[in-house]
PDB file of N, CA, C and O in Angstrom, chain B, residues numbered from 101:
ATOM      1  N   UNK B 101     187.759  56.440 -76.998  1.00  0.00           N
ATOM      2  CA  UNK B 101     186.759  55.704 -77.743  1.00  0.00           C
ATOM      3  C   UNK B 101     187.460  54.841 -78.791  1.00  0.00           C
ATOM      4  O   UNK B 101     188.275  55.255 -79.616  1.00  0.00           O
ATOM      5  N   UNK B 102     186.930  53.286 -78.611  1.00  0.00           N
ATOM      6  CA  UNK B 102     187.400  52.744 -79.451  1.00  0.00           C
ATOM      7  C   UNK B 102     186.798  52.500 -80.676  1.00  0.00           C
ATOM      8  O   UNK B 102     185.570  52.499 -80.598  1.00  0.00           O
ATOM      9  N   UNK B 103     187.363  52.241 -82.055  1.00  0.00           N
ATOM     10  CA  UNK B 103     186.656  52.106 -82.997  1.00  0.00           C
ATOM     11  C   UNK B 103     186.351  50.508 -83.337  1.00  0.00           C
ATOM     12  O   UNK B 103     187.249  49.666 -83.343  1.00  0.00           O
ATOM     13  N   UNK B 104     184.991  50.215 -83.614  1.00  0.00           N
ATOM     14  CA  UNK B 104     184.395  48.745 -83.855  1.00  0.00           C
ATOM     15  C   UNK B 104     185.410  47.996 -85.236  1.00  0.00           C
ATOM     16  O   UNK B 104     185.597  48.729 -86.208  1.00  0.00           O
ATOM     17  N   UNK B 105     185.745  47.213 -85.252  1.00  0.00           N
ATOM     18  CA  UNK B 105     186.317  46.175 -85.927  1.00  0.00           C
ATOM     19  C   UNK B 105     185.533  46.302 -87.199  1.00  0.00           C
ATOM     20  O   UNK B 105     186.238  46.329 -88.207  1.00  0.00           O
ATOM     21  N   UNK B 106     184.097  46.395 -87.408  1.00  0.00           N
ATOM     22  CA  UNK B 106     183.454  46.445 -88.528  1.00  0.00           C
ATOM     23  C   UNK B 106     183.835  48.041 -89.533  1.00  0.00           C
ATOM     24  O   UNK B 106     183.954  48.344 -90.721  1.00  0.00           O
ATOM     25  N   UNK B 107     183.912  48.703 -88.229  1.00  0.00           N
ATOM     26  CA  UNK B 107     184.098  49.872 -88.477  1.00  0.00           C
ATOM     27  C   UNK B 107     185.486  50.683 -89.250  1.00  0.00           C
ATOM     28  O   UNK B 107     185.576  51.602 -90.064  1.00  0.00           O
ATOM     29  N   UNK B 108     186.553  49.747 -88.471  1.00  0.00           N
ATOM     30  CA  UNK B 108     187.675  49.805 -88.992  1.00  0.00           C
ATOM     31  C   UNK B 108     187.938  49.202 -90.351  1.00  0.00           C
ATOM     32  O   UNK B 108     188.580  49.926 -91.113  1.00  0.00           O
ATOM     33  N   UNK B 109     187.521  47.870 -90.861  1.00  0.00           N
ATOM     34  CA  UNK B 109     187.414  47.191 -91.558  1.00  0.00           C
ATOM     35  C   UNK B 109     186.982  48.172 -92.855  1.00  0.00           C
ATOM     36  O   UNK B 109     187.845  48.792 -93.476  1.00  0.00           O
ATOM     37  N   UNK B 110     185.744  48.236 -93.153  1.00  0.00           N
ATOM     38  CA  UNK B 110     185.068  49.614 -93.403  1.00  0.00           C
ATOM     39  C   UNK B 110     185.752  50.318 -94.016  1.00  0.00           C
ATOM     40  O   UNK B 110     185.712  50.105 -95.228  1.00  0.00           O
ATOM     41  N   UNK B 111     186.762  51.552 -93.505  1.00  0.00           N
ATOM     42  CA  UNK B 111     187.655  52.355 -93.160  1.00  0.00           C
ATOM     43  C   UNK B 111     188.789  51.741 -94.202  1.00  0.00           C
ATOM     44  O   UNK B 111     188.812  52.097 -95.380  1.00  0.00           O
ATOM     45  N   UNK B 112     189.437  51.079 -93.822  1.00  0.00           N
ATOM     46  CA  UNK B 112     190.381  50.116 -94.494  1.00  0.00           C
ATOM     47  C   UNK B 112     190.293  49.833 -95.849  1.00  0.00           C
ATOM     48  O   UNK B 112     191.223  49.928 -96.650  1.00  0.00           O
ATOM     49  N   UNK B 113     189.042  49.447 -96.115  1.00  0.00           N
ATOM     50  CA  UNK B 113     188.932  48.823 -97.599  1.00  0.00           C
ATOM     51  C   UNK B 113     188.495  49.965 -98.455  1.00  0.00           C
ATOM     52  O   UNK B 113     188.841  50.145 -99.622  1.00  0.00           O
ATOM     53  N   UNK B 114     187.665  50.750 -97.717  1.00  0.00           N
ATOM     54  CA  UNK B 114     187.277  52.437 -98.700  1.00  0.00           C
ATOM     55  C   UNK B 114     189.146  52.779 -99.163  1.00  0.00           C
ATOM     56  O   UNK B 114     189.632  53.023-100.268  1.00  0.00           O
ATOM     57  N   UNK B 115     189.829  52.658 -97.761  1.00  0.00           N
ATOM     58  CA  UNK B 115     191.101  53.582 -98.432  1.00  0.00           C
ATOM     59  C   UNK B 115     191.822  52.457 -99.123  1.00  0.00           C
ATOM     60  O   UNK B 115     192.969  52.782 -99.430  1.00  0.00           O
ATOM     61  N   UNK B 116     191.488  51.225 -99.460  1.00  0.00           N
ATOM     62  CA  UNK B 116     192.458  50.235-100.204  1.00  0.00           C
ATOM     63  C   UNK B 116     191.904  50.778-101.811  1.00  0.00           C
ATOM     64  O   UNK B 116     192.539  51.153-102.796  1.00  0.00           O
ATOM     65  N   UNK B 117     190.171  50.597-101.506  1.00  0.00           N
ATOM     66  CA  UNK B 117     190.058  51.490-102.987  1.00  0.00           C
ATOM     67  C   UNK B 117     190.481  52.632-104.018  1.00  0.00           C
ATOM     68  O   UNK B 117     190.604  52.744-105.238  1.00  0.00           O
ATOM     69  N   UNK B 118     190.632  53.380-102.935  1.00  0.00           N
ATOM     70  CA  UNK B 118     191.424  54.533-102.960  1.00  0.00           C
ATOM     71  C   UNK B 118     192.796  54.319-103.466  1.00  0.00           C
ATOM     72  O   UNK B 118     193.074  55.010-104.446  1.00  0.00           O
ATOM     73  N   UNK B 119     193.318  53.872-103.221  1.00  0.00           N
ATOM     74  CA  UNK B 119     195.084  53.654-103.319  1.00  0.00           C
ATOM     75  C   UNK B 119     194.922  52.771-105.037  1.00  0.00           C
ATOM     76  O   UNK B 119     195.727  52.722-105.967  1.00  0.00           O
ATOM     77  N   UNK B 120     193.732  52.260-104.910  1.00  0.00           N
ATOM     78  CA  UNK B 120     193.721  51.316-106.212  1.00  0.00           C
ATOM     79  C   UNK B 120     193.484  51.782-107.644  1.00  0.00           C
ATOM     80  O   UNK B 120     193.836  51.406-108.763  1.00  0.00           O
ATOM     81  N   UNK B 121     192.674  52.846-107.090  1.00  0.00           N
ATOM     82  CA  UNK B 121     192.413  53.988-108.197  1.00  0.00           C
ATOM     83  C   UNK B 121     193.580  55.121-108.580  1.00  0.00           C
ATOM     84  O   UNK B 121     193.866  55.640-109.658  1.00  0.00           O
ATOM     85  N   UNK B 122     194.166  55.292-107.158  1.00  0.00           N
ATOM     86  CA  UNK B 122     195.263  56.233-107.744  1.00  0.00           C
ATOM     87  C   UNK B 122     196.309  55.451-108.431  1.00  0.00           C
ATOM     88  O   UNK B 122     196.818  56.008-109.404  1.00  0.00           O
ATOM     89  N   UNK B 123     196.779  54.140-108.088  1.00  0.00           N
ATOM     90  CA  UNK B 123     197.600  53.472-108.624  1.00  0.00           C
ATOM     91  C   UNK B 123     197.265  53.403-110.071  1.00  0.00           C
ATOM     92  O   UNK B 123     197.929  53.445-111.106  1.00  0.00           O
ATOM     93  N   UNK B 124     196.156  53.298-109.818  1.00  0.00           N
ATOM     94  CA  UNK B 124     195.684  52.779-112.166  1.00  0.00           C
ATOM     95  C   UNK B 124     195.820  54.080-112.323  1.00  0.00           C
ATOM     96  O   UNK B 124     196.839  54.204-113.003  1.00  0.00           O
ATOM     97  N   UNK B 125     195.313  55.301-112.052  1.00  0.00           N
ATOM     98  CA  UNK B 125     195.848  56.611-112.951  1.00  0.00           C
ATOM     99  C   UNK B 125     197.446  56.976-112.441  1.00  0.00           C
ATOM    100  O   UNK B 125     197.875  58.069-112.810  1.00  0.00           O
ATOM    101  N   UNK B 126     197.985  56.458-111.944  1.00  0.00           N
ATOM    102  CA  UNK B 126     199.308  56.612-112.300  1.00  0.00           C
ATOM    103  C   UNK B 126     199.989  56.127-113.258  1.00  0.00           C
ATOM    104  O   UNK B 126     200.535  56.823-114.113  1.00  0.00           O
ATOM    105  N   UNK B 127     200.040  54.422-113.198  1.00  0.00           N
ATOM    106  CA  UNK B 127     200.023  53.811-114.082  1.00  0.00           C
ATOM    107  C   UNK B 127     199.562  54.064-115.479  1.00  0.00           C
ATOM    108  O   UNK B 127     200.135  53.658-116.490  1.00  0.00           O
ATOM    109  N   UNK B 128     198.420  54.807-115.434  1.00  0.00           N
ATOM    110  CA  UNK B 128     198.291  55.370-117.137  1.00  0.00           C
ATOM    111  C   UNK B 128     198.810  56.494-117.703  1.00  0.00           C
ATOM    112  O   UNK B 128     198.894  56.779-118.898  1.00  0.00           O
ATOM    113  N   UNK B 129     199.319  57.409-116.264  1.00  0.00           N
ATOM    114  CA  UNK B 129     199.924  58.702-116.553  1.00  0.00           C
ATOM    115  C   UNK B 129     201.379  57.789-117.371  1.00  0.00           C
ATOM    116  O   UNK B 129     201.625  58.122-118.530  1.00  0.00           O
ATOM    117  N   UNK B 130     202.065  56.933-116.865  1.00  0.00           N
ATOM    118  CA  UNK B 130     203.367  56.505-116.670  1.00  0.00           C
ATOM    119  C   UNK B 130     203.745  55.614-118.023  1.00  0.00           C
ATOM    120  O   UNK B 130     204.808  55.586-118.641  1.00  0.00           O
ATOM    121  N   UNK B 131     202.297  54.776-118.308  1.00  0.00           N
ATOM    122  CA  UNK B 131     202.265  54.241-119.745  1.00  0.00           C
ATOM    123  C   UNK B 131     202.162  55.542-120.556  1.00  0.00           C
ATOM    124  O   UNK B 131     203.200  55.751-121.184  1.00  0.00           O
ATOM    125  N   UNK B 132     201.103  56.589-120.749  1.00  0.00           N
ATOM    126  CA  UNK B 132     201.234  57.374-122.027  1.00  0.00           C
ATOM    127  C   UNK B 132     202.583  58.484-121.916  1.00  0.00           C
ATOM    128  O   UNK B 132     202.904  59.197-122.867  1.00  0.00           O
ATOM    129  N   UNK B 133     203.161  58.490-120.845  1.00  0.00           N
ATOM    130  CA  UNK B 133     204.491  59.635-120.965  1.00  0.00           C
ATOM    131  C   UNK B 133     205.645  58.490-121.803  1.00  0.00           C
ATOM    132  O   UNK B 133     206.501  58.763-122.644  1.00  0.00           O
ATOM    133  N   UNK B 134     205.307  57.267-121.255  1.00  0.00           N
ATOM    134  CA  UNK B 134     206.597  56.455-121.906  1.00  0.00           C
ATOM    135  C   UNK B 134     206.155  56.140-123.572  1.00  0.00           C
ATOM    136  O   UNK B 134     207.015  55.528-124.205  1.00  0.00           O
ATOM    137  N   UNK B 135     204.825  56.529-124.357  1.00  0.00           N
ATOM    138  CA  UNK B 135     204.686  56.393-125.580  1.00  0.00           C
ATOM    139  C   UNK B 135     204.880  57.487-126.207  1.00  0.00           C
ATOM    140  O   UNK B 135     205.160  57.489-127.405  1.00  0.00           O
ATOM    141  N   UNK B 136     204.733  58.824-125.337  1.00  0.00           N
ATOM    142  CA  UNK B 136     204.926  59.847-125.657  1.00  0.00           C
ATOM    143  C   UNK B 136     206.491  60.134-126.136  1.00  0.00           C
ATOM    144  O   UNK B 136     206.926  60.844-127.042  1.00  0.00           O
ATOM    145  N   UNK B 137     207.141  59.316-125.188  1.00  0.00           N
ATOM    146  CA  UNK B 137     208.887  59.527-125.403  1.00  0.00           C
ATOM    147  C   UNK B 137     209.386  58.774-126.555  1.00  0.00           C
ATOM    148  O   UNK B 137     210.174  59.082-127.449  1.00  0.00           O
ATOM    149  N   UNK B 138     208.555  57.433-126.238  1.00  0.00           N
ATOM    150  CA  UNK B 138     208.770  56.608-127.802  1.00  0.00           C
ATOM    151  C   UNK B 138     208.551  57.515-129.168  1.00  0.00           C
ATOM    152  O   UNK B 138     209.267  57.631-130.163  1.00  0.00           O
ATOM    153  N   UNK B 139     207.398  58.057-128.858  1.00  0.00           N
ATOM    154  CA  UNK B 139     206.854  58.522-130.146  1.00  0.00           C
ATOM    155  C   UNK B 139     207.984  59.682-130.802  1.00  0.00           C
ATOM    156  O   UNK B 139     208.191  59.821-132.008  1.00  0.00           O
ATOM    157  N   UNK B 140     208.584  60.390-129.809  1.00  0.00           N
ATOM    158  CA  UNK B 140     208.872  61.905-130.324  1.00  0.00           C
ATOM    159  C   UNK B 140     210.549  61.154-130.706  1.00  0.00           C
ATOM    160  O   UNK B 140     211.315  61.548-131.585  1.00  0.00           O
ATOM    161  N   UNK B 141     210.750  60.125-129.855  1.00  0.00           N
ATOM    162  CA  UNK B 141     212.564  59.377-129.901  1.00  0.00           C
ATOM    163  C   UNK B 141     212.282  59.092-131.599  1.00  0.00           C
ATOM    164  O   UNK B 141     213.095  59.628-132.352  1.00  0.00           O
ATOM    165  N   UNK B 142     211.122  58.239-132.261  1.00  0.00           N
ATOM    166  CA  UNK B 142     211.181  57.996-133.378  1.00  0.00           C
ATOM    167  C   UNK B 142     211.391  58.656-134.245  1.00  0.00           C
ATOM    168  O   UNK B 142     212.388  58.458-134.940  1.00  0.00           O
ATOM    169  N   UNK B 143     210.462  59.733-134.515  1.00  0.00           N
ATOM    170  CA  UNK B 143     210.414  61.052-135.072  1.00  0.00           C
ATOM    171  C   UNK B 143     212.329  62.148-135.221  1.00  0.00           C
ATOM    172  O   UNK B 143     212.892  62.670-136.183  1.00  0.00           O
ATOM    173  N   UNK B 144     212.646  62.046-133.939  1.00  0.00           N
ATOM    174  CA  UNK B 144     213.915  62.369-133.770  1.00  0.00           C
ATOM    175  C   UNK B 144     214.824  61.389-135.079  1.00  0.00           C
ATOM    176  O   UNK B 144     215.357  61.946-136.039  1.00  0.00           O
ATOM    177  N   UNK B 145     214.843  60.282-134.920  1.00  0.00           N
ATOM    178  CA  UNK B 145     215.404  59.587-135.449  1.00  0.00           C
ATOM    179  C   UNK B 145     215.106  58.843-136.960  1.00  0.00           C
ATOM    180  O   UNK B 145     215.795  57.995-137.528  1.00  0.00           O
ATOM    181  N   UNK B 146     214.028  59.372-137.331  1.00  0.00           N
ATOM    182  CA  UNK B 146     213.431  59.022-138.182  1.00  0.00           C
ATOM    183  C   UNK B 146     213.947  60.251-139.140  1.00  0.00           C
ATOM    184  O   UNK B 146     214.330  60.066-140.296  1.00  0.00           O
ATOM    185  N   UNK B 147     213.899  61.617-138.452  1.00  0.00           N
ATOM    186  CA  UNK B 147     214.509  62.682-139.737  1.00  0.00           C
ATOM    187  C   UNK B 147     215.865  62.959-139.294  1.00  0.00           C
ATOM    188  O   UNK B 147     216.281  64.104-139.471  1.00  0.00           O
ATOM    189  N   UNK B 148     216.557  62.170-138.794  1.00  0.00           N
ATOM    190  CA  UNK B 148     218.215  62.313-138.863  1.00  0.00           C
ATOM    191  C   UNK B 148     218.233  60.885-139.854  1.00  0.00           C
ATOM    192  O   UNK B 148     219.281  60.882-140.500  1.00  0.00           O
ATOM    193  N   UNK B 149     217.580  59.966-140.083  1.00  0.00           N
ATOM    194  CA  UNK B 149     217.857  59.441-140.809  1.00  0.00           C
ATOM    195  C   UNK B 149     217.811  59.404-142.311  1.00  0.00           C
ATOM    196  O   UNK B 149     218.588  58.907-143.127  1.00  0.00           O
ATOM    197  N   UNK B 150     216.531  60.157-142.470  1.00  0.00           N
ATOM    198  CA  UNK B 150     216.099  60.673-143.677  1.00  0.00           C
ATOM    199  C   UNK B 150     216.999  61.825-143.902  1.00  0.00           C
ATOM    200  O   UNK B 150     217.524  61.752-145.013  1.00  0.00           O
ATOM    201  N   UNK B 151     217.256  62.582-143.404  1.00  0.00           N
ATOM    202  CA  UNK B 151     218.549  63.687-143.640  1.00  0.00           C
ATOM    203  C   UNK B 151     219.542  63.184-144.047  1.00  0.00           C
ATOM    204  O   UNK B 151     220.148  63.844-144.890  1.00  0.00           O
ATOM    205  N   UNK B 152     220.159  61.769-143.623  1.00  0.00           N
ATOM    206  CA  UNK B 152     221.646  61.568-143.989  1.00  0.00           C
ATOM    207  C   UNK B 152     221.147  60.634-145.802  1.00  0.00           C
ATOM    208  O   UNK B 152     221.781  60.577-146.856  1.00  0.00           O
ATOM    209  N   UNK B 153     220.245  60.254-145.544  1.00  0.00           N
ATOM    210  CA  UNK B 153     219.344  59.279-147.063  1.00  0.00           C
ATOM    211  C   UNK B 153     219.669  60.138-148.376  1.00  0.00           C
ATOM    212  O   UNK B 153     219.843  59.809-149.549  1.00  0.00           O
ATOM    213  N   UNK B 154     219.682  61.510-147.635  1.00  0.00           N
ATOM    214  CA  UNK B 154     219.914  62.834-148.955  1.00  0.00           C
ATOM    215  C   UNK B 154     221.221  62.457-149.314  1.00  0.00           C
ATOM    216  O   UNK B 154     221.486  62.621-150.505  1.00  0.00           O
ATOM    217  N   UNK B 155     222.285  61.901-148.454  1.00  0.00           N
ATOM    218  CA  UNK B 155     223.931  62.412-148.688  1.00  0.00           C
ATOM    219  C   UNK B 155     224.490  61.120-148.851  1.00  0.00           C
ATOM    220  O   UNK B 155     225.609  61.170-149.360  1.00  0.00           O
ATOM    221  N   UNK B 156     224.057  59.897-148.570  1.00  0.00           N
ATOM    222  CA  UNK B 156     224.757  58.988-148.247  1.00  0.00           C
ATOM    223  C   UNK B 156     223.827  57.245-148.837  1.00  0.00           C
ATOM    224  O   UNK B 156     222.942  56.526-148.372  1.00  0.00           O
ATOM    225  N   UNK B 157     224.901  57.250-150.347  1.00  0.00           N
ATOM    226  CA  UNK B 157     224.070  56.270-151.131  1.00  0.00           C
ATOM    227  C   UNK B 157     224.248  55.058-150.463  1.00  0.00           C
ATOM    228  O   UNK B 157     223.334  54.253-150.637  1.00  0.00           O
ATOM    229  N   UNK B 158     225.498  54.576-149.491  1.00  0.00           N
ATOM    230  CA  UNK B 158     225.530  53.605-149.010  1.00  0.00           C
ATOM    231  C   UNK B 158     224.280  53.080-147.840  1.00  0.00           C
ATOM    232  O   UNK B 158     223.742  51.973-147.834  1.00  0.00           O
ATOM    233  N   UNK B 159     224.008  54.268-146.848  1.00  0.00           N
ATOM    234  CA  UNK B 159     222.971  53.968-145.972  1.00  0.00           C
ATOM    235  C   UNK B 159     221.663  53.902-146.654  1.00  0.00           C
ATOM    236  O   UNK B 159     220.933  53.077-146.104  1.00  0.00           O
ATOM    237  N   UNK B 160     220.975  54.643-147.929  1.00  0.00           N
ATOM    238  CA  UNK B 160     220.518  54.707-148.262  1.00  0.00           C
ATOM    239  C   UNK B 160     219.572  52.798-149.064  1.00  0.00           C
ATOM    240  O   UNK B 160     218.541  52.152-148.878  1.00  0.00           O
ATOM    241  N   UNK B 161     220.911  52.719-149.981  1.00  0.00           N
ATOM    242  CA  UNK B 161     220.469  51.017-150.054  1.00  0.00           C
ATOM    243  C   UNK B 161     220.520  50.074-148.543  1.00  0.00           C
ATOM    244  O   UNK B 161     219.851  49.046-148.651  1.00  0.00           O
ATOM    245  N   UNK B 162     221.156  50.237-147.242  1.00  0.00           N
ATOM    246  CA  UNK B 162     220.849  49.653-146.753  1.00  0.00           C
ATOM    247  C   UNK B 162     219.496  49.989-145.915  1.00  0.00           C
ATOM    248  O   UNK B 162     218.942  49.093-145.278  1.00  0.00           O
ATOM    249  N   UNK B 163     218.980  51.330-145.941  1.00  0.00           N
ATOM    250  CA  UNK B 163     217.690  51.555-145.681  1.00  0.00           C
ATOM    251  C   UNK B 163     216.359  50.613-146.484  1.00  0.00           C
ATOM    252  O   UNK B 163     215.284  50.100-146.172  1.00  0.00           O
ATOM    253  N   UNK B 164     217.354  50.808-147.870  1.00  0.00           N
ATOM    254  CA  UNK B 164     216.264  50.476-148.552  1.00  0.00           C
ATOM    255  C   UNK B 164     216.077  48.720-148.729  1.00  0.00           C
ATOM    256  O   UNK B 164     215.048  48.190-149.147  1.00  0.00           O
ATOM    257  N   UNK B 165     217.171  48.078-148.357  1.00  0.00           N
ATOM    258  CA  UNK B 165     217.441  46.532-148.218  1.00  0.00           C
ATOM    259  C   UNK B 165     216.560  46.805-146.765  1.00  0.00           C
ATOM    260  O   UNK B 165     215.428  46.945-147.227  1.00  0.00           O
ATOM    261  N   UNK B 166     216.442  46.942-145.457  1.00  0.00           N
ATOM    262  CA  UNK B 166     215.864  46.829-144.084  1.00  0.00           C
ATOM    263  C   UNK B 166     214.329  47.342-144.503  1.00  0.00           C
ATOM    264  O   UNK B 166     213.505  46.971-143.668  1.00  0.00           O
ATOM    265  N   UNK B 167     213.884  47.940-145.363  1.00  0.00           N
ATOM    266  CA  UNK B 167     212.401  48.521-145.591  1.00  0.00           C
ATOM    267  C   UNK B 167     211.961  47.440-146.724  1.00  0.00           C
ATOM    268  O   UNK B 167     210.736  47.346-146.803  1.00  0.00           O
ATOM    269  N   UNK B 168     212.420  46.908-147.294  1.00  0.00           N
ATOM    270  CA  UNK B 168     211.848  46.028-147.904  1.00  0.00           C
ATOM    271  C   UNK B 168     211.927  44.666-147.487  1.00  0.00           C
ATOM    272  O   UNK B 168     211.378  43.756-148.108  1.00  0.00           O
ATOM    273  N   UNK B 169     212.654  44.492-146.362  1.00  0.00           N
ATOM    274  CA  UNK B 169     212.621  42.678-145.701  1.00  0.00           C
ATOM    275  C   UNK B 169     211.506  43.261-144.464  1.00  0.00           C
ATOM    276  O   UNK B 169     210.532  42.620-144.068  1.00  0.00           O
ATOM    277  N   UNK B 170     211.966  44.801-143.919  1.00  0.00           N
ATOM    278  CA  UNK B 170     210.834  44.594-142.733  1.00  0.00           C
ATOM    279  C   UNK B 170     209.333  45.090-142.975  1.00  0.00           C
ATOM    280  O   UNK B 170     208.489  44.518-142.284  1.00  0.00           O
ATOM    281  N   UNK B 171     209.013  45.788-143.602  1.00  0.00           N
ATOM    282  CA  UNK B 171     207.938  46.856-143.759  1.00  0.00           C
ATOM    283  C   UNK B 171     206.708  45.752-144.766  1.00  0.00           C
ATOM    284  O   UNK B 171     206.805  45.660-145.990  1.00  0.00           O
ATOM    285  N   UNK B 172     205.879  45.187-144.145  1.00  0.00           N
ATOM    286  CA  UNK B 172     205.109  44.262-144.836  1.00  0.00           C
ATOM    287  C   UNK B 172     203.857  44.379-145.107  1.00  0.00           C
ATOM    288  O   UNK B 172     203.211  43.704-145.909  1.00  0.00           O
ATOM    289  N   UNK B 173     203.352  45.583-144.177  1.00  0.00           N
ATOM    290  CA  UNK B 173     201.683  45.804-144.437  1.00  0.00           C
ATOM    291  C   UNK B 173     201.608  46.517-145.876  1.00  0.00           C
ATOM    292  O   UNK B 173     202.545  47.177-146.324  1.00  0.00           O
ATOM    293  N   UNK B 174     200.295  46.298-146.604  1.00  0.00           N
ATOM    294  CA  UNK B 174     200.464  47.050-148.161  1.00  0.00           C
ATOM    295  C   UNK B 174     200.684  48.780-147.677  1.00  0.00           C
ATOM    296  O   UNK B 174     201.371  49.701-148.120  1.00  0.00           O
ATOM    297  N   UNK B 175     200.160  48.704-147.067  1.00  0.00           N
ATOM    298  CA  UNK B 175     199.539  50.659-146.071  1.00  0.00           C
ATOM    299  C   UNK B 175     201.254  51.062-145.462  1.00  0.00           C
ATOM    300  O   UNK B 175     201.758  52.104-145.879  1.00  0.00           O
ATOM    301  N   UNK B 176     201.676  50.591-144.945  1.00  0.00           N
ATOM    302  CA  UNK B 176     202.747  50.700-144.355  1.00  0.00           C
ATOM    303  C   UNK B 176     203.813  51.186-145.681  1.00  0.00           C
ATOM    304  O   UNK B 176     204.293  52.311-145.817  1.00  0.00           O
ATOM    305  N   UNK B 177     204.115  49.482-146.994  1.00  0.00           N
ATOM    306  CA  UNK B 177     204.993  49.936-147.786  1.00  0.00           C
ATOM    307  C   UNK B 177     204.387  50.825-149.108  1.00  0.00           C
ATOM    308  O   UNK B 177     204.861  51.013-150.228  1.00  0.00           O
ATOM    309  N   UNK B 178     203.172  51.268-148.491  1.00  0.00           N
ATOM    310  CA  UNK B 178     202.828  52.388-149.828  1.00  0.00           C
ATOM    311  C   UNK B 178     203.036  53.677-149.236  1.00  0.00           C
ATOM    312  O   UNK B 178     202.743  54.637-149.949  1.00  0.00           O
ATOM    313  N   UNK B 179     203.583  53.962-147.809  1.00  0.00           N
ATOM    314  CA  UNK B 179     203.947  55.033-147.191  1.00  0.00           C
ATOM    315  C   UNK B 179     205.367  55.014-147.613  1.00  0.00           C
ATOM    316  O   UNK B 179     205.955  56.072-147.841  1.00  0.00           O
ATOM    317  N   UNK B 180     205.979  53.794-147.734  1.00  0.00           N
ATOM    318  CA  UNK B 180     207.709  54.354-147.567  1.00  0.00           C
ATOM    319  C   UNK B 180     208.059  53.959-149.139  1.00  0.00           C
ATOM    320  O   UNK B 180     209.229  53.738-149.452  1.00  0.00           O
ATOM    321  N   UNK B 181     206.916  53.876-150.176  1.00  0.00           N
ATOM    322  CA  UNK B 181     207.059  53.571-151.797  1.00  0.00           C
ATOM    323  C   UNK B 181     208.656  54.309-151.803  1.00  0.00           C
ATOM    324  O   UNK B 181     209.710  53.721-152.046  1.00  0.00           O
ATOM    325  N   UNK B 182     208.477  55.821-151.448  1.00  0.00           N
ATOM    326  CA  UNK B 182     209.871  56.150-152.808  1.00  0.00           C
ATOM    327  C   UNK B 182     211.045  56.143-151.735  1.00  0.00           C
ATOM    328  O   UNK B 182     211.927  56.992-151.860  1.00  0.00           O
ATOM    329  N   UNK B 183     211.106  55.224-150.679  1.00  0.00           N
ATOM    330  CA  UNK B 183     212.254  55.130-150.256  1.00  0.00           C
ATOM    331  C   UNK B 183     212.597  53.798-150.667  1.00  0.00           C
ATOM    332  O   UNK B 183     213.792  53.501-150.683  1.00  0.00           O
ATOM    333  N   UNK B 184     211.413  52.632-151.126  1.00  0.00           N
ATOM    334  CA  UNK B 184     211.872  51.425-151.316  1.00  0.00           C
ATOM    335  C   UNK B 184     212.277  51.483-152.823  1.00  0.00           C
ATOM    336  O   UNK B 184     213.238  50.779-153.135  1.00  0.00           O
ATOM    337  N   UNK B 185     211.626  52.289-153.887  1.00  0.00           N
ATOM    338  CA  UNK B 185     211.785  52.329-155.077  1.00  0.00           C
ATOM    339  C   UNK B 185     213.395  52.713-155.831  1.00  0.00           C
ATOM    340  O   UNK B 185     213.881  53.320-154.877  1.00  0.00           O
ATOM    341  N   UNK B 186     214.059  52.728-156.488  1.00  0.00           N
ATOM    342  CA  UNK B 186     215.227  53.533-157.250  1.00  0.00           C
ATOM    343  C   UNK B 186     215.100  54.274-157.149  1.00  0.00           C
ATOM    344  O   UNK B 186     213.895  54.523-157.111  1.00  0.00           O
ATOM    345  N   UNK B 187     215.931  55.380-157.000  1.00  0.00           N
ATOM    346  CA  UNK B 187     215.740  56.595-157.323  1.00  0.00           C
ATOM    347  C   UNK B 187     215.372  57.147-158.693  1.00  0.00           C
ATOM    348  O   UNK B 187     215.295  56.221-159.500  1.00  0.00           O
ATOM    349  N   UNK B 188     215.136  58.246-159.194  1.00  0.00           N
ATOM    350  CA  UNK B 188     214.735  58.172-160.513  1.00  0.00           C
ATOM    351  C   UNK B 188     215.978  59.300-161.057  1.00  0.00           C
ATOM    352  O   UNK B 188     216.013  60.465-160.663  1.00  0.00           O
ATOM    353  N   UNK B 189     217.066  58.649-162.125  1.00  0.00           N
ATOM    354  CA  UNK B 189     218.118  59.361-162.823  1.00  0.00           C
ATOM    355  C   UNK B 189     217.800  60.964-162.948  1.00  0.00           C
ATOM    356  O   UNK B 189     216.772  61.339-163.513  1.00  0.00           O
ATOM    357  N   UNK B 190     218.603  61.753-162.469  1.00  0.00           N
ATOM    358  CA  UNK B 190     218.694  63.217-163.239  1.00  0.00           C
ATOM    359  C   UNK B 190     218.492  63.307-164.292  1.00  0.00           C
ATOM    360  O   UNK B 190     219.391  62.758-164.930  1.00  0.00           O
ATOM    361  N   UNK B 191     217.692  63.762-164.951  1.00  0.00           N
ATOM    362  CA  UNK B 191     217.960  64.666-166.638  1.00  0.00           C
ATOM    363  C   UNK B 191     218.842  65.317-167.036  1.00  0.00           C
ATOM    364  O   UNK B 191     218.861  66.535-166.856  1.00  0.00           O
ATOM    365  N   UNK B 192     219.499  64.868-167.479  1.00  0.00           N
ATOM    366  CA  UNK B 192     220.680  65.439-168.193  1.00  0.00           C
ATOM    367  C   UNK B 192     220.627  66.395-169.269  1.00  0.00           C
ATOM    368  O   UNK B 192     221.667  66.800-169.788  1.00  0.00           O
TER     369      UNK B 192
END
């Protein structure tokens, strides 16, 4: 038995749908794992940097020279205030 041309047709485009839908939830699996990696790479790198900020006055002003040419939203540089600010002298 052969199958009708309409029939096949039919057949064809149900499973093109198919393939079209799995493709977009792959594709979104594949976008949020790669923000997911972004996100946690930052974080990684964000407190090895802040760790060395404790020890090291040289990286420290150049942190603080790169946070004040890049960091421009008010919200943004009122988050990183006391890294852009002086430090404030020991009491002696």
């Amino acid at each position: 038995m052969t199958e009708r041309p309409a029939d096949r047709l039919s057949r064809l485009q149900h499973r093109k749908e198919q393939l079209e839908r799995q493709i977009s939830a792959a594709e979104k699996q594949a976008k949020a794992a790669a923000r997911k990696w972004d996100t946690r790479r930052k974080v990684i790198l964000g407190g090895a940097v802040l760790a060395a900020l404790e020890t090291d006055p040289a990286l420290r002003q150049q942190v603080r020279a790169l946070l004040a040419e890049r960091v421009t939203r008010p919200h943004d540089r009122a988050t990183v205030a006391d890294l852009l600010a002086d430090p404030i002298p020991p009491v002696s």
